[in-house]
C-alpha positions as CSV (number, residue, x, y, z in Angstrom):
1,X,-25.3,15.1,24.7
2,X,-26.2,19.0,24.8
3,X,-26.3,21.0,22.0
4,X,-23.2,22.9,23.0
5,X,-21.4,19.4,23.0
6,X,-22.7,18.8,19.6
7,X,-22.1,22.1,18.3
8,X,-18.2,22.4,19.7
9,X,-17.8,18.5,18.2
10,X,-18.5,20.0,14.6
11,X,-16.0,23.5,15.1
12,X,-13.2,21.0,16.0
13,X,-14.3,18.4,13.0
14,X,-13.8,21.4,10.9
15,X,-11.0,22.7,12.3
16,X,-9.2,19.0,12.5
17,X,-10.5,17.9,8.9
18,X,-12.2,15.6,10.9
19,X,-15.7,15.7,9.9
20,X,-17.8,13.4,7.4
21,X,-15.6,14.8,4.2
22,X,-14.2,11.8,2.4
23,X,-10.6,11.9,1.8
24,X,-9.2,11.1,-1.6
25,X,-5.5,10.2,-2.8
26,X,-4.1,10.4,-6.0
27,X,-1.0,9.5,-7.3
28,X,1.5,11.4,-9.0
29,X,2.9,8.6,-11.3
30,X,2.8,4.9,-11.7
31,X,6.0,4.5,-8.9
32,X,4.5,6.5,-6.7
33,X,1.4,4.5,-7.1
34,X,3.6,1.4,-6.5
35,X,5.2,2.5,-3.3
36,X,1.8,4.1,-2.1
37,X,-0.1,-0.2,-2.4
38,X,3.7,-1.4,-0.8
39,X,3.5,0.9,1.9
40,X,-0.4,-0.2,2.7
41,X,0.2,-3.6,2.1
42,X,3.6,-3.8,4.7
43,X,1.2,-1.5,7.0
44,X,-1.7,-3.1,6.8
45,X,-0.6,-4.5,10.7
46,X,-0.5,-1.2,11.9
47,X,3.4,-1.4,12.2
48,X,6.3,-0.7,9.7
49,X,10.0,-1.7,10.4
50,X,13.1,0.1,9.2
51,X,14.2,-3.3,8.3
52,X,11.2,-3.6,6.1
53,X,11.7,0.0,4.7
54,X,15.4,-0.5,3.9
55,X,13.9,-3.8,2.2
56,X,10.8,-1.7,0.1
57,X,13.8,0.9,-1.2
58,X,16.2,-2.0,-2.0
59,X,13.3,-4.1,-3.8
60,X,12.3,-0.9,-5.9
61,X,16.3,-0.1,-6.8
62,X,16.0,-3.2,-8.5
63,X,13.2,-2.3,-10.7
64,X,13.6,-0.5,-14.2
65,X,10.2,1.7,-13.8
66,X,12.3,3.6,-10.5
67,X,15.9,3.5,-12.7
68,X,17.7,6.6,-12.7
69,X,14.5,7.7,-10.0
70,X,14.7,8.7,-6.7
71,X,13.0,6.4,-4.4
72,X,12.4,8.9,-1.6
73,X,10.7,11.2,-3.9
74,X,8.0,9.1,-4.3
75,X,7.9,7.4,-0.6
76,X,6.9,10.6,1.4
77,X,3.7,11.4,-0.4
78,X,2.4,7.8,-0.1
79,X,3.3,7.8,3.6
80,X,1.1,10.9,4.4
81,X,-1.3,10.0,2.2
82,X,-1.9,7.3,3.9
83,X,-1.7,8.7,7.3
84,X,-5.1,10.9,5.9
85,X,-6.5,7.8,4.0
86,X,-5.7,4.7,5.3
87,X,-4.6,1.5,3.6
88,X,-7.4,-0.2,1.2
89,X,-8.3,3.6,0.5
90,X,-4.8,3.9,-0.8
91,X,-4.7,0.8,-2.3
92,X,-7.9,1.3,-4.6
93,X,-6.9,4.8,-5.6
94,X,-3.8,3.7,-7.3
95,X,-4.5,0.9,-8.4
96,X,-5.8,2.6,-11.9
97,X,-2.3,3.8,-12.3
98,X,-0.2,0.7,-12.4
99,X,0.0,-0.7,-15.8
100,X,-1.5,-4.1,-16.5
101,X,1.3,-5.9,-17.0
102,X,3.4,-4.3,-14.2
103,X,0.3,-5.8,-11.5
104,X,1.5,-9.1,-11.4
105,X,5.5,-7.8,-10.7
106,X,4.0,-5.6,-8.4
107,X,2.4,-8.1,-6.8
108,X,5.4,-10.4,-5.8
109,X,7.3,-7.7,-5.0
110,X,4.3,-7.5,-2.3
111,X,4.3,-10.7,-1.1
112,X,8.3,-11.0,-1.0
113,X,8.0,-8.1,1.7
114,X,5.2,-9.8,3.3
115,X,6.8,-12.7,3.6
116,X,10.3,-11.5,4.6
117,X,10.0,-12.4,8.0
118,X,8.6,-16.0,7.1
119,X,5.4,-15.5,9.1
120,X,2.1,-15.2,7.4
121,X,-0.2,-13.5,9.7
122,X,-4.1,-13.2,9.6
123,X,-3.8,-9.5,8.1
124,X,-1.2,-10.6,5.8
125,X,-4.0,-13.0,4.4
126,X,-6.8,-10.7,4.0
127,X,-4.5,-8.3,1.8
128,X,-2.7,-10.9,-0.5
129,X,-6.5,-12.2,-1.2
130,X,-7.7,-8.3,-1.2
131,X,-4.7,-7.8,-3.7
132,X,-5.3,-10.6,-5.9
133,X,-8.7,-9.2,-6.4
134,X,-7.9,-5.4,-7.1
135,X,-5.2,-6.6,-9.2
136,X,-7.8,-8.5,-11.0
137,X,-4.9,-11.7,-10.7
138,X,-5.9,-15.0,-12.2
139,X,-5.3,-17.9,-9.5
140,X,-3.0,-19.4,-11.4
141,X,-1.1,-15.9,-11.7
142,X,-1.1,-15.9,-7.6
143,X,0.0,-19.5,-7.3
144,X,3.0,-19.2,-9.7
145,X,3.9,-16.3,-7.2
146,X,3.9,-18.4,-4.2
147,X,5.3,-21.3,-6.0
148,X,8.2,-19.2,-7.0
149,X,8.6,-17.8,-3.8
150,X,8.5,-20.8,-1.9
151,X,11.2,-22.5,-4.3
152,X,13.8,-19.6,-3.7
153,X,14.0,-20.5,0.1
């Protein structure tokens, strides 16, 4: 590579944001923390349905931490956030924002939209183990989830 091939490469890293500066997310609030891990978690197979969007808003609905909220409000800034960060990134930098007791809720609500289309894929594995550990979930916590789950079918 030439120095004129190196030296262009680090103009455009610049320009682009593309360079070795480490990009950070915050959220704004604990549901926009919650949507930011959903939105990683659902697209952690590089692939989000409508179905499964229409699914994440009607799931939150149904929460009292988004009553009286505006769902949308809080969906757009995850999304691009995690267009710059990507989806563990995301995931660790809200966790600190969801409440203790809210973690295990948040959790199922997880694993019902991973589970939604009845197939448990390899990726879908690595983040329900990757969530029980950042959640800091007891196994018995995780089981109960599953159990529950699996007895609603």
């Amino acid at each position: 590579m030439t120095l004129k091939t190196v030296l262009t490469m680090g103009v455009f890293d610049k320009f682009f944001n593309l360079g070795s500066s480490i990009q950070t997310y915050s959220p704004k609030s604990e549901q926009e923390a919650w949507i930011a891990i959903m939105y990683a978690s659902m697209e952690i197979d590089g692939y989000i349905s409508e179905t499964e969007i229409r699914k994440l808003f009607q799931i939150l609905g149904q929460q009292n931490l988004f009553k009286n909220k505006h769902i949308a409000d809080y969906y757009q800034p995850a999304m691009l956030a995690h267009r710059k960060v990507g989806s563990k990134k995301i995931i660790d930098c809200s966790i600190p924002f969801i409440q203790n007791h809210n973690k295990p809720v948040l959790f199922a609500l997880i694993m019902q939209l991973l589970l939604a289309d009845g197939i448990v894929g390899k990726t879908e594995k690595e983040i329900a183990r990757y969530l029980t550990h950042v959640f800091d979930l007891e196994l018995s916590e995780v089981r109960q989830v599953i159990s529950d789950m699996l007895g609603k079918r």
